[in-house]
C-alpha positions as CSV (number, residue, x, y, z in Angstrom):
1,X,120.8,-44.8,-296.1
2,X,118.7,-42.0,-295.5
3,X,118.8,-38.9,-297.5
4,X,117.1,-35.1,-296.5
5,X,116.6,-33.9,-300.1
6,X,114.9,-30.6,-300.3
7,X,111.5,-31.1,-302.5
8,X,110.6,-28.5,-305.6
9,X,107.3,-28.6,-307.7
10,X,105.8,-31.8,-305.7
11,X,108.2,-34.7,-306.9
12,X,110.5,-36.6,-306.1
13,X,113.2,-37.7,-309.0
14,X,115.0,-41.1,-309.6
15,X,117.4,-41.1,-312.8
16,X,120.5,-41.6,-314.5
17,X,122.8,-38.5,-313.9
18,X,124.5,-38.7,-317.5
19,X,121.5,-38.0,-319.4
20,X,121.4,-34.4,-320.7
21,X,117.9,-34.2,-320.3
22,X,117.7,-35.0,-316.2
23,X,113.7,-34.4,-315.4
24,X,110.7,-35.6,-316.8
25,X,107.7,-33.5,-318.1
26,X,104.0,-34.4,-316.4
27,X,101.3,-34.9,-318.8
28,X,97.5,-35.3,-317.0
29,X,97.6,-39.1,-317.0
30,X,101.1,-39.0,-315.2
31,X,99.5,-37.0,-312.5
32,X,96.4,-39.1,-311.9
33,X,99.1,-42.0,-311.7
34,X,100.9,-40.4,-309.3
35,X,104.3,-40.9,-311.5
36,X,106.0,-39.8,-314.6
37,X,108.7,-42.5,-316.1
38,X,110.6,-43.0,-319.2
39,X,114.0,-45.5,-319.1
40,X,116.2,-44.6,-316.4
41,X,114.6,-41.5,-314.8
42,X,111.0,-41.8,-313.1
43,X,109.5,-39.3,-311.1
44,X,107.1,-39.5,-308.3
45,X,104.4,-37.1,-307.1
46,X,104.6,-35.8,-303.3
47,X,102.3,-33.3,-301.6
48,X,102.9,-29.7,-302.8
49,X,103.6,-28.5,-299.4
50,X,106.3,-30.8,-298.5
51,X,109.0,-29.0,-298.3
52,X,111.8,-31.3,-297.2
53,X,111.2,-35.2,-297.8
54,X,113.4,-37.6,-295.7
55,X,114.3,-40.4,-297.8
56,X,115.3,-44.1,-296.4
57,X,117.4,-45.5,-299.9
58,X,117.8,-49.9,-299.8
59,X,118.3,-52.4,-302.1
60,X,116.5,-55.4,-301.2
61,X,115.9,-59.1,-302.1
62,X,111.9,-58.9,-302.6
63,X,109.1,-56.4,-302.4
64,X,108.3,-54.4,-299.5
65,X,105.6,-54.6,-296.7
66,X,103.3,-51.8,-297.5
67,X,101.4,-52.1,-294.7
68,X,103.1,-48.8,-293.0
69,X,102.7,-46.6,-296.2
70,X,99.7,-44.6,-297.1
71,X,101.0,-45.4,-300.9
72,X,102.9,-47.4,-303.0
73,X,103.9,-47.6,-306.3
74,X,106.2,-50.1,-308.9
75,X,107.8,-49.0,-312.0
76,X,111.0,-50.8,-313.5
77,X,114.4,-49.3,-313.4
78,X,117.7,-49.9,-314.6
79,X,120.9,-48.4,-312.9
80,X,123.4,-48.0,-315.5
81,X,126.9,-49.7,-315.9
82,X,128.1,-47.2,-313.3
83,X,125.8,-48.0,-311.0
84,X,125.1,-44.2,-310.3
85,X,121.9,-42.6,-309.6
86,X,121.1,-39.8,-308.5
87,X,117.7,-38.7,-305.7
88,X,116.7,-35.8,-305.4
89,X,114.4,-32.7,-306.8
90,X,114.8,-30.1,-309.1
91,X,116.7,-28.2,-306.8
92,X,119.3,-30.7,-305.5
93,X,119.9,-34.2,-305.0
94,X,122.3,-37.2,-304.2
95,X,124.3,-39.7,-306.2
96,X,124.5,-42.8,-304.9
97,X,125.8,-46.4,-306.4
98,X,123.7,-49.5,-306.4
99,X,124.6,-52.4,-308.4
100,X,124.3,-52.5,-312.4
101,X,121.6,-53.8,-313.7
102,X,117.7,-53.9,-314.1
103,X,115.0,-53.2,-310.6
104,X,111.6,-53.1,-309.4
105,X,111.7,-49.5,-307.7
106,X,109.2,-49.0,-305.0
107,X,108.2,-45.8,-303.8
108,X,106.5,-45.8,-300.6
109,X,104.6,-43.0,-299.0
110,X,105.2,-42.5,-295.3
111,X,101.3,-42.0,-293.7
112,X,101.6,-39.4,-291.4
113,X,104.8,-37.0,-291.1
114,X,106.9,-39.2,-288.8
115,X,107.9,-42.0,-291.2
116,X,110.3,-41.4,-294.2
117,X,109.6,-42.0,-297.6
118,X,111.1,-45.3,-299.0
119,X,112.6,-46.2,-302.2
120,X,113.7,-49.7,-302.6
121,X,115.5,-51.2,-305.1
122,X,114.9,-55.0,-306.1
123,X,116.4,-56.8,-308.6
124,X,114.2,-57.8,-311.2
125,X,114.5,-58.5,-314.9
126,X,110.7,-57.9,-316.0
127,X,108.5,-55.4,-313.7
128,X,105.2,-54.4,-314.7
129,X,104.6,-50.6,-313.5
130,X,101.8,-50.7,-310.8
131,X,100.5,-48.5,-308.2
132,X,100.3,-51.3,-305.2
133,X,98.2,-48.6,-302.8
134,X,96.2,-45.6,-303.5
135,X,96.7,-42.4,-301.3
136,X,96.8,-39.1,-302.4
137,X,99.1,-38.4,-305.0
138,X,99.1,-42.1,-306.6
139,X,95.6,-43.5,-308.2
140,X,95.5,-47.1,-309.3
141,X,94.8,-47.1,-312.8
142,X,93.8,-49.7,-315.7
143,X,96.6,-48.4,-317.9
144,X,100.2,-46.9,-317.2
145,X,101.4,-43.9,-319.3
146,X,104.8,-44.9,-319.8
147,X,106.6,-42.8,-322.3
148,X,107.1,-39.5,-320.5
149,X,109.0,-36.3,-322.5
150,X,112.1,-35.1,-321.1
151,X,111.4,-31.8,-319.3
C-alpha cells in the first residue's frame, strides 16, 4: 500500500495508536542515528524540507534490497494484539493492520525525489537495531540509543 502522509518537524512516525503518549522525544544521539525508538513507537528522521513523503507500506518474508535507497535503517517492532499501527507525522497519519506479533522494520530512504520511502515489516523474534546505509539523516553508529522519552 502506499500512503501520502504530510511530514511535520523532519520525521516520520511508526507506533501503537493506544498509547497515550503517541510521539517520541529526540535527544542528540537519536539524531546522529537518524532514529528515535522506545517499544512500539519509533521514529525516523527525513529531510526538514520534505513536505509530503509518499510512503510504500509491505510486510515481507526477509530483508529488503537496499541497493535503490540512499538509506536504511533496522530497529525491532512489535504490532500489538490488534494489529493496528498507525504512519504518519505529527500532523496526521494512517492506521493500518498488519499481523500480531514481533518485526524487523526497515526504513528505507528513496535517493532522489522519484522513489517512495519504504517501510517493511518482517517477521522476526530478535532484531538488533542497525542503520544498514548511511545518507543524510541516518549515521551508522557503534552504539544505538534505545530508550527514547515519550514527547
Amino acid at each position: 500500500m502506499e500512503l501520502k502522509i504530510p511530514i511535520s518537524y523532519g520525521q516520520l512516525c511508526v507506533f501503537d495508536p493506544s498509547f497515550d503518549a503517541l510521539y517520541n522525544a529526540w535527544a542528540d544521539e537519536h539524531v546522529a542515528q537518524g532514529f528515535s525508538w522506545r517499544p512500539s513507537s519509533v521514529s525516523f528522521a527525513v529531510d526538514d524540507d520534505c513536505a509530503l513523503a509518499v510512503v510504500k507500506v509491505a510486510v515481507a518474508d526477509g530483508p529488503p534490497q537496499l541497493d535503490a535507497a540512499e538509506s536504511a535503517i533496522r530497529t525491532p517492532f512489535v504490532a500489538a494484539a490488534t494489529g493496528t499501527v498507525e504512519i504518519g507525522s505529527i500532523l496526521s497519519g494512517f492506521e493500518v493492520t498488519l499481523p500480531p506479533g514481533p518485526y524487523a522494520l526497515y526504513f528505507l530512504t528513496p535517493r532522489g525525489e522519484t522513489q517512495p520511502f519504504q517501510l517493511i515489516f518482517v517477521p522476526a523474534d530478535e532484531v538488533t537495531p542497525a542503520v544498514l546505509k548511511e545518507g543524510r539523516n541516518a549515521k551508522i553508529q557503534s552504539h544505538y540509543l534505545m530508550d527514547a522519552s515519550p514527547a
